[in-house]
C-alpha positions as CSV (number, residue, x, y, z in Angstrom):
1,X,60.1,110.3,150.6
2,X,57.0,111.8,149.9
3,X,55.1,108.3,149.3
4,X,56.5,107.1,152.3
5,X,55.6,110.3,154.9
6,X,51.8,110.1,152.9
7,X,51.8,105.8,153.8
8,X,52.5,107.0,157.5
9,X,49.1,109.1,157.4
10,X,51.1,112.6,156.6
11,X,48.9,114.7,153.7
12,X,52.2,115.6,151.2
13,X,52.3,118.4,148.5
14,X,55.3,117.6,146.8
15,X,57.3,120.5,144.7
16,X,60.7,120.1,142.6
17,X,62.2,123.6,143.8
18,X,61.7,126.6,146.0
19,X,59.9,128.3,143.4
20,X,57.4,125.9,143.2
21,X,56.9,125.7,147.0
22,X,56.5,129.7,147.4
23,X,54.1,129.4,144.6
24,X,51.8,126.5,146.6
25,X,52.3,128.6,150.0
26,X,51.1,131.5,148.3
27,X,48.2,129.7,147.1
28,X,46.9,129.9,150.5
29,X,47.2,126.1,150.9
30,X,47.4,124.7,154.4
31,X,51.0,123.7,155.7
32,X,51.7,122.0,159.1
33,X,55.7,121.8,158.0
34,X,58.2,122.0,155.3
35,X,61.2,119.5,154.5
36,X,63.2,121.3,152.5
37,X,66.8,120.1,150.9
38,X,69.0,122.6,150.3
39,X,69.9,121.9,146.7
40,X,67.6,121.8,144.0
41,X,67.2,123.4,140.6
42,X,65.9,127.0,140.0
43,X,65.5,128.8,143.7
44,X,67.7,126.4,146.1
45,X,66.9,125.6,149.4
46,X,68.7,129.0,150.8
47,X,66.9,131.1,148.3
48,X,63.5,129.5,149.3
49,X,64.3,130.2,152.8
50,X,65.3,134.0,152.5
51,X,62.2,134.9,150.2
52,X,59.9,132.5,153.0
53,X,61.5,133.9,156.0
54,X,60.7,138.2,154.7
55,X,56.5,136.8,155.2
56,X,55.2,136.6,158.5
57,X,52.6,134.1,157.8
58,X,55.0,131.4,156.7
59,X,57.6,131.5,159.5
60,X,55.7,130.2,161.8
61,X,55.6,127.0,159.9
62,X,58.0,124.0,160.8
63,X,60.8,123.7,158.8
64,X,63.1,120.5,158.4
65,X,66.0,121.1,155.9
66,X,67.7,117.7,154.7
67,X,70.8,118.1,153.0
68,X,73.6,116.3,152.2
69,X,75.6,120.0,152.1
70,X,78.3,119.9,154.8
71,X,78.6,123.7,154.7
72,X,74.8,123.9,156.2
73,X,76.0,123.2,159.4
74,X,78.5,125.6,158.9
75,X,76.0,128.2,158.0
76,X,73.2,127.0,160.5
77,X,73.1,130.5,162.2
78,X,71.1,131.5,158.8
79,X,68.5,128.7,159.0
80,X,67.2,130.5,162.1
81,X,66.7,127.7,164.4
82,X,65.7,125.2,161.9
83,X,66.0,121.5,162.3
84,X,69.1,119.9,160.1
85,X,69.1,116.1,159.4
86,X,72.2,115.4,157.2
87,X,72.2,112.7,154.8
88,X,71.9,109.9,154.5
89,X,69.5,109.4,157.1
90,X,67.4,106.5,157.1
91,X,63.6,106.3,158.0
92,X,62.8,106.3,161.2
93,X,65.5,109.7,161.7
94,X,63.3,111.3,159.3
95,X,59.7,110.3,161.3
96,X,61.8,111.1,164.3
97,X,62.5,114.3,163.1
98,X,59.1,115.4,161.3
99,X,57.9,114.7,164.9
100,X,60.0,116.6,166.7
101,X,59.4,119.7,164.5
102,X,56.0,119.1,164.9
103,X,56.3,119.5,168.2
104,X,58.2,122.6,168.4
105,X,55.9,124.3,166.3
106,X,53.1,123.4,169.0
107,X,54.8,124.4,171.7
């Protein structure tokens, strides 16, 4: 996913869990968005959004969450507003959907 969003002009920092996404954000590295899957090893998806959401630099930053997790529409009161795209999903969803966070964010 990452290769593809960079060959369509996005700038991608890629990390394998939430821990290693706080860590970059903390770095004080720019961030127009964040996809985010709900699962991954270490800090999950939900984790990374609890610890992001308690700093009020970060929530201001677009936030996509893909997962193939039924319960996250279930518990989509706790994402806060943030865009779901359920897999699978092919390409042009997820451009359509990077755009229209994008948007959001700038509005």
């Amino acid at each position: 996913m990452a290769v593809l969003l960079q060959h369509n002009g996005y700038a991608v920092a890629d990390a394998s869990n939430g821990r290693e996404a706080l860590d970059y954000l903390h770095s004080d590295q720019p961030a127009s968005a964040i996809i985010l899957d709900l699962v991954m090893p270490e800090m999950d998806g939900w984790e990374f959004l609890a610890a992001w959401r308690t700093d009020p630099a970060y929530r201001a930053i677009p936030t996509l969450v893909l997962t193939g997790v039924p319960v996250a529409k279930l518990r989509q009161a706790e994402l806060h507003g943030t865009m779901i795209l359920t897999k699978p999903f092919t390409f042009d969803e997820l451009m359509s959907a990077v755009r229209t966070v994008m948007i959001r964010s700038a509005s």
